[in-house]
PQR file of N, CA, C, O and H, with PARSE charges and radii, in Angstrom:
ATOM      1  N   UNK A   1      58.175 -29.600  53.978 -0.4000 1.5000
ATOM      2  CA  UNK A   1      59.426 -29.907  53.334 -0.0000 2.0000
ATOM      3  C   UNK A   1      60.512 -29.956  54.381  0.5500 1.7000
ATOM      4  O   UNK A   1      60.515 -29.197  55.350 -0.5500 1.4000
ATOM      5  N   UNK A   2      61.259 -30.697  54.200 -0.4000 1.5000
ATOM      6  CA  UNK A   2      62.643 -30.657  55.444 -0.0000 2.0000
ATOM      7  C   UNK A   2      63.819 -31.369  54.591  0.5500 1.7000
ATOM      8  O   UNK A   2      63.817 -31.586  53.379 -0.5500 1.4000
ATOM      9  H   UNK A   2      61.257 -31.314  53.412  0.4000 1.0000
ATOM     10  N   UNK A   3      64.588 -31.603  55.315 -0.4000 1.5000
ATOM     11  CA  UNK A   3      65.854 -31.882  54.420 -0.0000 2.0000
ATOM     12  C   UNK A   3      66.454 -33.185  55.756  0.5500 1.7000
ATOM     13  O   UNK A   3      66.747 -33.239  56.950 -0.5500 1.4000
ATOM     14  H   UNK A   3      64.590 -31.426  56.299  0.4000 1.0000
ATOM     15  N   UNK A   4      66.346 -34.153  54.408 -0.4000 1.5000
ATOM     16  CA  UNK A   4      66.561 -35.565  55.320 -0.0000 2.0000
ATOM     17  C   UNK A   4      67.901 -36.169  54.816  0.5500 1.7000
ATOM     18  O   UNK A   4      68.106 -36.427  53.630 -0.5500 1.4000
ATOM     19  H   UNK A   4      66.107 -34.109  53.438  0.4000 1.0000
ATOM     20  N   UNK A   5      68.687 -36.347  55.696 -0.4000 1.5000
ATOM     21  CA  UNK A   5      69.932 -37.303  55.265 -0.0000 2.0000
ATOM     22  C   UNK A   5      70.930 -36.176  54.381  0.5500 1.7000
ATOM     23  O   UNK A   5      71.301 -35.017  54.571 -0.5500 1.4000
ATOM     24  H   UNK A   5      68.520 -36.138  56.659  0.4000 1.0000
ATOM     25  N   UNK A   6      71.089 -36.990  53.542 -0.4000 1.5000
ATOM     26  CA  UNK A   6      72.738 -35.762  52.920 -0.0000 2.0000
ATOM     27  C   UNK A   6      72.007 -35.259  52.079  0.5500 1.7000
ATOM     28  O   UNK A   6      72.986 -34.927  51.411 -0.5500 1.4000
ATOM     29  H   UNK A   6      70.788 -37.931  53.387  0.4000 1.0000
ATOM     30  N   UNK A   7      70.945 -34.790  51.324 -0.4000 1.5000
ATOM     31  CA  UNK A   7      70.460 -33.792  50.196 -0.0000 2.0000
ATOM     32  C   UNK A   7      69.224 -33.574  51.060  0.5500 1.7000
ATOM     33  O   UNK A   7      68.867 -34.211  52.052 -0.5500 1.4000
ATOM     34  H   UNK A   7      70.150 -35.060  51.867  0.4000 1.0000
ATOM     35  N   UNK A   8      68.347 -31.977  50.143 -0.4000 1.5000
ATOM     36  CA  UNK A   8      67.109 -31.538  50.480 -0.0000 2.0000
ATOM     37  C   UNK A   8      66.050 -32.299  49.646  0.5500 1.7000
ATOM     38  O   UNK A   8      65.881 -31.927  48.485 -0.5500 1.4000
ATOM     39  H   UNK A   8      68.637 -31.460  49.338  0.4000 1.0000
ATOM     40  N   UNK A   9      65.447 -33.154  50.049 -0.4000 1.5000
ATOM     41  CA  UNK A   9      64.285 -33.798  49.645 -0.0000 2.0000
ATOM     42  C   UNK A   9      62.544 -33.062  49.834  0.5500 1.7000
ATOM     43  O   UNK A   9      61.823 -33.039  50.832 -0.5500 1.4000
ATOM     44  H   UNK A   9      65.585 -33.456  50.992  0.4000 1.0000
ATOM     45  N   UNK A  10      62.400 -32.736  48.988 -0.4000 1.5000
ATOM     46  CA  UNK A  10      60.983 -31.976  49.523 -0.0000 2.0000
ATOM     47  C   UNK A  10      59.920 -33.641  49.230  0.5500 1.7000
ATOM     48  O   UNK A  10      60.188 -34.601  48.507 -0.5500 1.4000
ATOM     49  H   UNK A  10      62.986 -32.754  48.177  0.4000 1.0000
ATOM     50  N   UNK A  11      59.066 -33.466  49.866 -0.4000 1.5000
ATOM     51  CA  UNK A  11      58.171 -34.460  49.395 -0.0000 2.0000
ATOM     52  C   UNK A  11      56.808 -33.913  49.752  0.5500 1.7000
ATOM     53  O   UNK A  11      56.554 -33.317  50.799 -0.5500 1.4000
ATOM     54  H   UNK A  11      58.849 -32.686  50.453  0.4000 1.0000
ATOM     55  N   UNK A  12      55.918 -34.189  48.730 -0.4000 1.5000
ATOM     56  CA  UNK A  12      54.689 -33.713  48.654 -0.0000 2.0000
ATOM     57  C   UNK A  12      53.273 -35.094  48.056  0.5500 1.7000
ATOM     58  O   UNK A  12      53.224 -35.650  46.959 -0.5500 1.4000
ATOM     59  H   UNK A  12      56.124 -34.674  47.880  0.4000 1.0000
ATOM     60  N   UNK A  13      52.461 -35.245  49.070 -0.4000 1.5000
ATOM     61  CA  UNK A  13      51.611 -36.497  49.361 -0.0000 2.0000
ATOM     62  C   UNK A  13      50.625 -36.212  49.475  0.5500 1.7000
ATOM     63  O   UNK A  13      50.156 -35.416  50.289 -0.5500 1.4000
ATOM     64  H   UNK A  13      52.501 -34.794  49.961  0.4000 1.0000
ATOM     65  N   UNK A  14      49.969 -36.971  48.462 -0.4000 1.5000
ATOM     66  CA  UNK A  14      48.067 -36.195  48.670 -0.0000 2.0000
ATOM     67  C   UNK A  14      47.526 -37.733  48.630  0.5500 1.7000
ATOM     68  O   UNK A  14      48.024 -38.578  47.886 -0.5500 1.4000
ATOM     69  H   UNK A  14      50.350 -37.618  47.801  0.4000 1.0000
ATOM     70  N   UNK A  15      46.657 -37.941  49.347 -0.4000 1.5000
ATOM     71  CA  UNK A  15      45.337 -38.679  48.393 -0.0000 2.0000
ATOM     72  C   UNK A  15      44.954 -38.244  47.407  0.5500 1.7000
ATOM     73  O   UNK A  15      45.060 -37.017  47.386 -0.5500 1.4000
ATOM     74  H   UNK A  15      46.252 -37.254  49.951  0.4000 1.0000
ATOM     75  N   UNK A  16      44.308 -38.902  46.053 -0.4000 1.5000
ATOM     76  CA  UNK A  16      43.441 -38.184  44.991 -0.0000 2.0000
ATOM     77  C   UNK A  16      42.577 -39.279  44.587  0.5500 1.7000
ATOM     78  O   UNK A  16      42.847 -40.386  44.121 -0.5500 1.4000
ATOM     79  H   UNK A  16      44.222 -39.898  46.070  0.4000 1.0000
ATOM     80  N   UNK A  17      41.276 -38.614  44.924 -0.4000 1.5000
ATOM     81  CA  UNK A  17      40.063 -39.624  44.450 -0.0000 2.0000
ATOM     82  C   UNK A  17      39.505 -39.065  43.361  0.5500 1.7000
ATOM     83  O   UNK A  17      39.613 -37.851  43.538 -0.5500 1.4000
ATOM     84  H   UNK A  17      41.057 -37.715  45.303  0.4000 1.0000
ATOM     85  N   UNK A  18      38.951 -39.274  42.297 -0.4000 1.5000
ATOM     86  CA  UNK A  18      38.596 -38.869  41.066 -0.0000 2.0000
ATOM     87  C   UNK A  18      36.857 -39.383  40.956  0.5500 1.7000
ATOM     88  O   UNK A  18      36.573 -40.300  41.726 -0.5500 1.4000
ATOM     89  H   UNK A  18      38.863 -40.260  42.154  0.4000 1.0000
ATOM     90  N   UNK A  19      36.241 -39.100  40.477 -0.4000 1.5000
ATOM     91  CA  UNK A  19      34.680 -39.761  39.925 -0.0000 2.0000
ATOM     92  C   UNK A  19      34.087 -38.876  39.047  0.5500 1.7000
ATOM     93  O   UNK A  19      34.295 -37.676  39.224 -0.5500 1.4000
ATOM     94  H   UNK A  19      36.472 -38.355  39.852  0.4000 1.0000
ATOM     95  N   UNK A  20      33.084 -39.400  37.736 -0.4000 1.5000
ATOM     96  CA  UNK A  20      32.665 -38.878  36.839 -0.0000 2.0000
ATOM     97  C   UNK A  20      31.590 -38.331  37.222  0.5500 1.7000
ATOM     98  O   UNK A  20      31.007 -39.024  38.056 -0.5500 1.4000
ATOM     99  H   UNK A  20      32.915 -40.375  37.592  0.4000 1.0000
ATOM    100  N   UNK A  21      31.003 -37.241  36.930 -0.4000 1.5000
ATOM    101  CA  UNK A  21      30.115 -36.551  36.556 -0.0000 2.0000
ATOM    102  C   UNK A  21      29.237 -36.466  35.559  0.5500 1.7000
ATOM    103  O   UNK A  21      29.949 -36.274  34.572 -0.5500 1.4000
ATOM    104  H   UNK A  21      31.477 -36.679  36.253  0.4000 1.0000
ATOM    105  N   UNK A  22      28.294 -36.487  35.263 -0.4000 1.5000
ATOM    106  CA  UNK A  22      27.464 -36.446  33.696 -0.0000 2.0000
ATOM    107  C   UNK A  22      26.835 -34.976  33.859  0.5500 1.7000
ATOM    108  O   UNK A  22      26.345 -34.736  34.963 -0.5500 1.4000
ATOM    109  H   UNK A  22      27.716 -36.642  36.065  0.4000 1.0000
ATOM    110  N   UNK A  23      26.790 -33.911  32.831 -0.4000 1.5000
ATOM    111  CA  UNK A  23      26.890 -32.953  32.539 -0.0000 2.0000
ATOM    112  C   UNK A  23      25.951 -32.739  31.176  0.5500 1.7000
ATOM    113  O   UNK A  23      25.797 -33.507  30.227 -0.5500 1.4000
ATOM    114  H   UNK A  23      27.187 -34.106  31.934  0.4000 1.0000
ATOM    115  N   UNK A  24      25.431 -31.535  31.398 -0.4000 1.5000
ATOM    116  CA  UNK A  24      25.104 -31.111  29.859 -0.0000 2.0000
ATOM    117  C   UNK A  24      25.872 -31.607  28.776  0.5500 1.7000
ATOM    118  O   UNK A  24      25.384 -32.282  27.870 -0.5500 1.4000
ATOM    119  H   UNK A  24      25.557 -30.911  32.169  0.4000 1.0000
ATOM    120  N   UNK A  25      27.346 -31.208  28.872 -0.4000 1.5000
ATOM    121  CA  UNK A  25      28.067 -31.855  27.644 -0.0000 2.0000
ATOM    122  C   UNK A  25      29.076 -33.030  27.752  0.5500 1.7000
ATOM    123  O   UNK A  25      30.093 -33.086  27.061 -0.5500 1.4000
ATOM    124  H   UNK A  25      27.743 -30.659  29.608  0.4000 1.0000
ATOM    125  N   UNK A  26      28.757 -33.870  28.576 -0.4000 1.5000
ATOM    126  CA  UNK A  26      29.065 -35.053  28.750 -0.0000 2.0000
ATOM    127  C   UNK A  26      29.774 -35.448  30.001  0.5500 1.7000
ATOM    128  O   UNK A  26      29.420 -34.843  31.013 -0.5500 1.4000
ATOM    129  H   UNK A  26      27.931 -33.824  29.137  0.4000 1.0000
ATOM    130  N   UNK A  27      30.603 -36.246  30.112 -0.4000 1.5000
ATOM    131  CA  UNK A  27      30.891 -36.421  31.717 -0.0000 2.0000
ATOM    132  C   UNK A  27      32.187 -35.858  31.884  0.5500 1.7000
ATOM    133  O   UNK A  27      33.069 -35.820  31.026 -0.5500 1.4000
ATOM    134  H   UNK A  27      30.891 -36.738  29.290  0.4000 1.0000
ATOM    135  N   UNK A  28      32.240 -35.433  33.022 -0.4000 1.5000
ATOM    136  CA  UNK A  28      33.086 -34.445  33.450 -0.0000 2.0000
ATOM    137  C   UNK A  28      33.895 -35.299  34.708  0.5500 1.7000
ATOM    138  O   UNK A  28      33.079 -35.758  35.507 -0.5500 1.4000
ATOM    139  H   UNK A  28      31.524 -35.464  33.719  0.4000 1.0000
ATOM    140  N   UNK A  29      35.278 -35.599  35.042 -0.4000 1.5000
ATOM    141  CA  UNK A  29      35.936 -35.864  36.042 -0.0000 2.0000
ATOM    142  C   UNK A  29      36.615 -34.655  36.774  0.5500 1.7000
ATOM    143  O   UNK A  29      37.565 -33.892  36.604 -0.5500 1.4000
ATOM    144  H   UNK A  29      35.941 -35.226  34.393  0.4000 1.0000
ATOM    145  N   UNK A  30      35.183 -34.998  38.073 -0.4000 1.5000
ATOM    146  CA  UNK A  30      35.680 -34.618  39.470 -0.0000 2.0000
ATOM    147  C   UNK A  30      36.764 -34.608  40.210  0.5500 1.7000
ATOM    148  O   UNK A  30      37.408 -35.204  39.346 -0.5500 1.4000
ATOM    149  H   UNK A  30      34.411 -35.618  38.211  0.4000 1.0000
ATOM    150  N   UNK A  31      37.873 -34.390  41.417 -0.4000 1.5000
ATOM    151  CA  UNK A  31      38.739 -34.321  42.080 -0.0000 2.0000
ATOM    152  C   UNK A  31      38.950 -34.186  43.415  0.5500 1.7000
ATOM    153  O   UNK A  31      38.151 -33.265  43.581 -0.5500 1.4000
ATOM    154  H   UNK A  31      37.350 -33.906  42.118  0.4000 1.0000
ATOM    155  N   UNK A  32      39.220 -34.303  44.064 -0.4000 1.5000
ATOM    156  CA  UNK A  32      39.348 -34.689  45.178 -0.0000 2.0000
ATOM    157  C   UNK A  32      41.074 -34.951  45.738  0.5500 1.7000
ATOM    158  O   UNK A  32      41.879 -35.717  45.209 -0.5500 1.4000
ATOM    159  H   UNK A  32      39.869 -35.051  43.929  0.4000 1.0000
ATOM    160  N   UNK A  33      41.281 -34.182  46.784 -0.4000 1.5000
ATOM    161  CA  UNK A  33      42.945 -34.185  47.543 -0.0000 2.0000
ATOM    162  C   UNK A  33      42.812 -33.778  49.105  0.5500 1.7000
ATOM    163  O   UNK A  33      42.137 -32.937  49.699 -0.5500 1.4000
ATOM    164  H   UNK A  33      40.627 -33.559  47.213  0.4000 1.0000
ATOM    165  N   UNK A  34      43.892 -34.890  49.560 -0.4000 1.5000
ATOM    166  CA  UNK A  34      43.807 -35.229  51.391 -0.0000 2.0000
ATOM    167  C   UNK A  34      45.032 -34.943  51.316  0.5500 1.7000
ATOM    168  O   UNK A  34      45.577 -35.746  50.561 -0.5500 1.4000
ATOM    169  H   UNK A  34      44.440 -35.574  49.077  0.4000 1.0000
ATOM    170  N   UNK A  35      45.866 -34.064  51.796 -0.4000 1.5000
ATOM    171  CA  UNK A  35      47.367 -34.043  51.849 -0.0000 2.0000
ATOM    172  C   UNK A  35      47.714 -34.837  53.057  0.5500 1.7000
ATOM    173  O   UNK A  35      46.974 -34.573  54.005 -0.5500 1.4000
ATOM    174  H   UNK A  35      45.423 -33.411  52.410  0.4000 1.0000
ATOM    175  N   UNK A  36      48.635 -35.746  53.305 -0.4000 1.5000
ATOM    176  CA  UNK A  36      48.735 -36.946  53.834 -0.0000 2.0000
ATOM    177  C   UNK A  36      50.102 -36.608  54.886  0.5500 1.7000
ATOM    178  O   UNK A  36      50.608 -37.440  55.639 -0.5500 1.4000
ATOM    179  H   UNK A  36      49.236 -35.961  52.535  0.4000 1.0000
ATOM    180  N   UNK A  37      50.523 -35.256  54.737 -0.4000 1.5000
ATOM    181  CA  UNK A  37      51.016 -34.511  56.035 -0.0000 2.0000
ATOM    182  C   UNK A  37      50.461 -33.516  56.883  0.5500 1.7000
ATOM    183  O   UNK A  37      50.945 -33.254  57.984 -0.5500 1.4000
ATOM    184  H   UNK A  37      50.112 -34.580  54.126  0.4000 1.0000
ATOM    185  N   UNK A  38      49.678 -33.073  56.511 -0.4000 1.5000
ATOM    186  CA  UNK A  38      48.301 -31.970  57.200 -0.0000 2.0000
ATOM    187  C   UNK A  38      47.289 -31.773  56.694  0.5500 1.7000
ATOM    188  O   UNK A  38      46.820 -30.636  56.668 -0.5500 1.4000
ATOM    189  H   UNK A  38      49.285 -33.286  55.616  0.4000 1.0000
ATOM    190  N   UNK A  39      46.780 -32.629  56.251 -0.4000 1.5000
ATOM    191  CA  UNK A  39      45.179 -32.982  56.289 -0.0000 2.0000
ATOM    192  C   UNK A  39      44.333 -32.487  55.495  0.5500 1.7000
ATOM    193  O   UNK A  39      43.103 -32.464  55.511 -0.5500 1.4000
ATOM    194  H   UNK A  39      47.161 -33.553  56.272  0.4000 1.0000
ATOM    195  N   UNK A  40      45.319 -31.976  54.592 -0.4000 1.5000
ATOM    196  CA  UNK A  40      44.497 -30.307  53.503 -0.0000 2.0000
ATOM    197  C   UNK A  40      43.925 -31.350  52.550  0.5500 1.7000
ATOM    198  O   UNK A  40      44.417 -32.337  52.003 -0.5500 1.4000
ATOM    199  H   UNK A  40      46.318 -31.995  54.580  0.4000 1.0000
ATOM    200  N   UNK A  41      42.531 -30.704  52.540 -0.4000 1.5000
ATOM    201  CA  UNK A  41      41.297 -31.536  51.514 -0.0000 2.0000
ATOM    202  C   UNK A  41      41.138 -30.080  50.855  0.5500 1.7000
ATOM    203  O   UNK A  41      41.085 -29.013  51.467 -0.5500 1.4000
ATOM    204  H   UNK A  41      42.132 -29.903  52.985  0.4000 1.0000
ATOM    205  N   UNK A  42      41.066 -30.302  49.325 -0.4000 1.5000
ATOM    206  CA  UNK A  42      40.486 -29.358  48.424 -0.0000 2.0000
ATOM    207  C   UNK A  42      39.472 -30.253  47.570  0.5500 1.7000
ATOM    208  O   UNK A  42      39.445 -31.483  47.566 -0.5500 1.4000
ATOM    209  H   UNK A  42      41.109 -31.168  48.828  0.4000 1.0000
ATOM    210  N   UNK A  43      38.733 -29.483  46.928 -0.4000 1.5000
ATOM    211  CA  UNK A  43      38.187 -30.621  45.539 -0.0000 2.0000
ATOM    212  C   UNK A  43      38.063 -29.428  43.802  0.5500 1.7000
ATOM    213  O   UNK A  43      37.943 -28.203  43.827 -0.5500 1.4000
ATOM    214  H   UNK A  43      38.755 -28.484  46.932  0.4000 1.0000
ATOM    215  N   UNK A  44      38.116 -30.000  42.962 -0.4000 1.5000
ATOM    216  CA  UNK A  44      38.412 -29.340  41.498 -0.0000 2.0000
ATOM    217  C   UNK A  44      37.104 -30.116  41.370  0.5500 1.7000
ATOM    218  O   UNK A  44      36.484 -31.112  41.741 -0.5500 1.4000
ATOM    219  H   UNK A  44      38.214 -30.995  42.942  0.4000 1.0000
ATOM    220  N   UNK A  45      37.069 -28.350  40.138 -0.4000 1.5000
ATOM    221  CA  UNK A  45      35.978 -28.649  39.287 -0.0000 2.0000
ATOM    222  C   UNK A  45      36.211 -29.800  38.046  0.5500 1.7000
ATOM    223  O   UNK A  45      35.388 -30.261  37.255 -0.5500 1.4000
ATOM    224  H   UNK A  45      37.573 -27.541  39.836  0.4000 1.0000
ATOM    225  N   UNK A  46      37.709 -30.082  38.207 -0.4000 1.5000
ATOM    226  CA  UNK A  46      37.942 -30.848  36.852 -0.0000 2.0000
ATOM    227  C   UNK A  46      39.186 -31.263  37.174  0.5500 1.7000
ATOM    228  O   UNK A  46      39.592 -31.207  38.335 -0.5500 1.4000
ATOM    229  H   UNK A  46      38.377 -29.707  38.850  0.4000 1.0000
ATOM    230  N   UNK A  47      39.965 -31.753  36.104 -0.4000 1.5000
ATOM    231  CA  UNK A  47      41.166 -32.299  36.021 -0.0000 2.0000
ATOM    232  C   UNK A  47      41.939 -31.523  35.889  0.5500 1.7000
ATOM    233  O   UNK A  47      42.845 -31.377  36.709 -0.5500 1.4000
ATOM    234  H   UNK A  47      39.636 -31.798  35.161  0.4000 1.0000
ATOM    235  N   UNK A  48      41.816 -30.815  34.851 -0.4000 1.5000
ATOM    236  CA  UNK A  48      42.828 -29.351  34.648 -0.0000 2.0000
ATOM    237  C   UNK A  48      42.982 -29.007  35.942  0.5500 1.7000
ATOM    238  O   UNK A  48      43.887 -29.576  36.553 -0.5500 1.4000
ATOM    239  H   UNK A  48      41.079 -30.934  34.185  0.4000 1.0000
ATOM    240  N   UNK A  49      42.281 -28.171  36.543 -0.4000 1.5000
ATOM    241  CA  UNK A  49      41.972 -27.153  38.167 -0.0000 2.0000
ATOM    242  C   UNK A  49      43.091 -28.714  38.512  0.5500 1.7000
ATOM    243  O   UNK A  49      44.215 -28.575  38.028 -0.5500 1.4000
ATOM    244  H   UNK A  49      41.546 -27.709  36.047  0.4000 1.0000
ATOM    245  N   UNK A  50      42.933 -29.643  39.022 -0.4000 1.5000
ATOM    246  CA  UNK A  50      43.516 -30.376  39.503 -0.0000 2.0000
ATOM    247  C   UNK A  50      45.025 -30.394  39.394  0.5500 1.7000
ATOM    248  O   UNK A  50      45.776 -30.339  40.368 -0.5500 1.4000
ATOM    249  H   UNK A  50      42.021 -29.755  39.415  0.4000 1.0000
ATOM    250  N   UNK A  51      45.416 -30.476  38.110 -0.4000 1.5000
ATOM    251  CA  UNK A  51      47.200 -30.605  37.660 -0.0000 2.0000
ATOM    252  C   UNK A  51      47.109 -28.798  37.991  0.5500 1.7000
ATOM    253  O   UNK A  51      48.060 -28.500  38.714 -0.5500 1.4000
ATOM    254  H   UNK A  51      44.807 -30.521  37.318  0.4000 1.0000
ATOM    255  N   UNK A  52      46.436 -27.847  37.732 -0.4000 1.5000
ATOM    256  CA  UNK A  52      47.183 -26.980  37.957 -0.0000 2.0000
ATOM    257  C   UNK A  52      47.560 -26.289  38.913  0.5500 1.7000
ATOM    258  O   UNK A  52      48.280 -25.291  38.871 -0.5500 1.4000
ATOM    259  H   UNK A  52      45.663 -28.089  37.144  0.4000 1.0000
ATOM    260  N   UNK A  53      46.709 -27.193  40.541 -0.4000 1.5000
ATOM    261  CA  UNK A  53      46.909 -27.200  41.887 -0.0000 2.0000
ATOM    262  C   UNK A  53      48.320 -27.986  41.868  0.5500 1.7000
ATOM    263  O   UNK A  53      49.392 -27.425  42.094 -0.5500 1.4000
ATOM    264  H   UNK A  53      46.124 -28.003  40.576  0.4000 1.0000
ATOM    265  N   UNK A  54      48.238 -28.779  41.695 -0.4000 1.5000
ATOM    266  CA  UNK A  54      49.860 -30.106  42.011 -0.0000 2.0000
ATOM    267  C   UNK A  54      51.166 -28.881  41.147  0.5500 1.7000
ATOM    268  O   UNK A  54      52.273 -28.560  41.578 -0.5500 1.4000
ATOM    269  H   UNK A  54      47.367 -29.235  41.511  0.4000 1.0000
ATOM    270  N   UNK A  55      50.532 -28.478  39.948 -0.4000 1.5000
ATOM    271  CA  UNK A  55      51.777 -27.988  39.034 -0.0000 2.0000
ATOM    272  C   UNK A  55      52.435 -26.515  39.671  0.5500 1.7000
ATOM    273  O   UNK A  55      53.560 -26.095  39.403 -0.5500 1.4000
ATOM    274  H   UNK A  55      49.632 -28.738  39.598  0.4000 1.0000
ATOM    275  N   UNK A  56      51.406 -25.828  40.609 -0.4000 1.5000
ATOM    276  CA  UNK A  56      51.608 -24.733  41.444 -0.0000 2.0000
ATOM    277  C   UNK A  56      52.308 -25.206  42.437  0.5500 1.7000
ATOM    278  O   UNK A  56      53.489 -24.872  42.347 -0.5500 1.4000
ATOM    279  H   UNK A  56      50.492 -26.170  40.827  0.4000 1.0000
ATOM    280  N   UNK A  57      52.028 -25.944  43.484 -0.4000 1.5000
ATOM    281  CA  UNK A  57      53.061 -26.756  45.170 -0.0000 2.0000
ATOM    282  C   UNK A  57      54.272 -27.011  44.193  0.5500 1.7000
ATOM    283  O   UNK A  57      55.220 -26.232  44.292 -0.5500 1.4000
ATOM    284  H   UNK A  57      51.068 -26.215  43.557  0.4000 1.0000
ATOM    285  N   UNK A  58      54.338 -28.033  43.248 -0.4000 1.5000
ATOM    286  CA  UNK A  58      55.972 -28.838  42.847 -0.0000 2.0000
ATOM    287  C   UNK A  58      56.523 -27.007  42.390  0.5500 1.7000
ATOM    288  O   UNK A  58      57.707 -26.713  42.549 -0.5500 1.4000
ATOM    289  H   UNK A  58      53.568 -28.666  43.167  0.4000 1.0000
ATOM    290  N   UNK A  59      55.762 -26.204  41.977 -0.4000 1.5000
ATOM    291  CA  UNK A  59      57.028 -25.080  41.234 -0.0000 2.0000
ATOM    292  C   UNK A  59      57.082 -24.273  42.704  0.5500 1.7000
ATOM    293  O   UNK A  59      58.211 -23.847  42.946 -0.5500 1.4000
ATOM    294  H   UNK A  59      54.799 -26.443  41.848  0.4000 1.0000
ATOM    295  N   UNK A  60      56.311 -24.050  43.492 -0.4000 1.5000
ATOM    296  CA  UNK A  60      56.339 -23.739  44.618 -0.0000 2.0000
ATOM    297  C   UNK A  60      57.356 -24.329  45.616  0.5500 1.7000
ATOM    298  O   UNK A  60      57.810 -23.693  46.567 -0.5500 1.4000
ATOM    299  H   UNK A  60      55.394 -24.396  43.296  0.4000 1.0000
ATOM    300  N   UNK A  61      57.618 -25.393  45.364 -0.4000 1.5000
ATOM    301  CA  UNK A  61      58.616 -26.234  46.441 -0.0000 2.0000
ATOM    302  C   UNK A  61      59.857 -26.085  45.437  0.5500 1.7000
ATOM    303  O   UNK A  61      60.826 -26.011  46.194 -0.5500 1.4000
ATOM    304  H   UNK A  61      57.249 -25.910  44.591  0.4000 1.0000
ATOM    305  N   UNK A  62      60.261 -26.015  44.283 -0.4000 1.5000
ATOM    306  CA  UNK A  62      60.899 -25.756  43.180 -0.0000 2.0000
ATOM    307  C   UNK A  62      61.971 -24.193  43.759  0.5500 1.7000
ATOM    308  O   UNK A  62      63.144 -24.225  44.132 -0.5500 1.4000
ATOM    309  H   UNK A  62      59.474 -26.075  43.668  0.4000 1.0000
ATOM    310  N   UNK A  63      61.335 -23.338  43.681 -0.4000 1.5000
ATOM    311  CA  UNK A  63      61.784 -22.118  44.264 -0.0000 2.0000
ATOM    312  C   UNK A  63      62.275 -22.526  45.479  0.5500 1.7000
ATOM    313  O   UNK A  63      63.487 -22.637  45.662 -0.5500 1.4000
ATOM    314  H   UNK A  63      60.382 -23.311  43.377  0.4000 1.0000
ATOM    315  N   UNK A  64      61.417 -22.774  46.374 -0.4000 1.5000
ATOM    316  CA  UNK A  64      62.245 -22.837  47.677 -0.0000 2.0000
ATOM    317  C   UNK A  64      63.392 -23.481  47.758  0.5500 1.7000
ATOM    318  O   UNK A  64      64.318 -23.036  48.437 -0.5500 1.4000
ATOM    319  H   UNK A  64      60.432 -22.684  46.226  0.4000 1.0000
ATOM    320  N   UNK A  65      63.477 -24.658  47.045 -0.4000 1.5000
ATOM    321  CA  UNK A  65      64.909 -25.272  46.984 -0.0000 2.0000
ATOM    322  C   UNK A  65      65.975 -24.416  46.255  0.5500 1.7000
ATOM    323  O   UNK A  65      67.150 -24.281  46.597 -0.5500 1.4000
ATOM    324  H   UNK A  65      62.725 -25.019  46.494  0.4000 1.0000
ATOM    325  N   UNK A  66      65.371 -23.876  45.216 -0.4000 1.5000
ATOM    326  CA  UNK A  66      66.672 -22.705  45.016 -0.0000 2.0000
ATOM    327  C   UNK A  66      67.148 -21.728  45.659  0.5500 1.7000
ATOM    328  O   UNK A  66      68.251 -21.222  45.452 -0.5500 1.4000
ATOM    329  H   UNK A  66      64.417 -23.985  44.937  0.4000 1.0000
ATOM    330  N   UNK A  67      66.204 -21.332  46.634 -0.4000 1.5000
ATOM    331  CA  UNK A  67      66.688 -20.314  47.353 -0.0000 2.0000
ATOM    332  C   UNK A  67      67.119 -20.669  48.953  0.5500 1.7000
ATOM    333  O   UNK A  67      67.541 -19.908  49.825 -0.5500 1.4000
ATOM    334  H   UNK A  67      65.308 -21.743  46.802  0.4000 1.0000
ATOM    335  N   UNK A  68      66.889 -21.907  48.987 -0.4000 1.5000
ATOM    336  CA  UNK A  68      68.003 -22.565  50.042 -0.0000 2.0000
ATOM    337  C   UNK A  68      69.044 -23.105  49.729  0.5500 1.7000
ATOM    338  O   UNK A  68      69.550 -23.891  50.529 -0.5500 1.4000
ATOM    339  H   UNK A  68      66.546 -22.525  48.279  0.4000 1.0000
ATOM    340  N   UNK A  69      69.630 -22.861  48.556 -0.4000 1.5000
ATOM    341  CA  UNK A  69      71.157 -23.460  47.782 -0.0000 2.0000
ATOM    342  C   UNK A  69      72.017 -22.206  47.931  0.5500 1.7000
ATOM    343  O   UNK A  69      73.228 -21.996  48.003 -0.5500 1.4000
ATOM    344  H   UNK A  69      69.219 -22.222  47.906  0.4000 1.0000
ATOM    345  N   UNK A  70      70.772 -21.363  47.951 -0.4000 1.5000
ATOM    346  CA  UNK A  70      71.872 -19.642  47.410 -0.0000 2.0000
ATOM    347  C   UNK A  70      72.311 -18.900  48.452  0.5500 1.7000
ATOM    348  O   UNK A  70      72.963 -17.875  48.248 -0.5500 1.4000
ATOM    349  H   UNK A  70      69.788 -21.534  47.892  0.4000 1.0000
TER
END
């Protein structure tokens, strides 16, 4: 995160590749993330695990901007 020009801009960049799975109870989408400023590869068991990686960094970068205002 850095602060570009006249406001703090956080920006956060992944690759995300997705592919199905077939499963006991039907097909399941896989996950996959390349962060596209340092290289961080994770992979989810699912989609959920997925948004609730992205929904953790944005509230994570969320805080920090408040507490560089204060």
């Amino acid at each position: 995160m850095g602060n570009e020009g006249r406001g703090l801009s956080p920006r956060l960049a992944y690759l995300v590749r997705c592919w199905p799975v077939e499963t006991e109870e039907g097909f399941v989408w896989r996950a996959a993330i390349e962060g596209a400023y340092d290289a961080e590869r994770r992979r989810f068991a699912d989609l959920n695990a997925l948004f609730a990686f992205l929904k953790e960094r944005t509230e994570a970068c969320s805080t920090e901007l408040t507490q560089e205002r204060e």
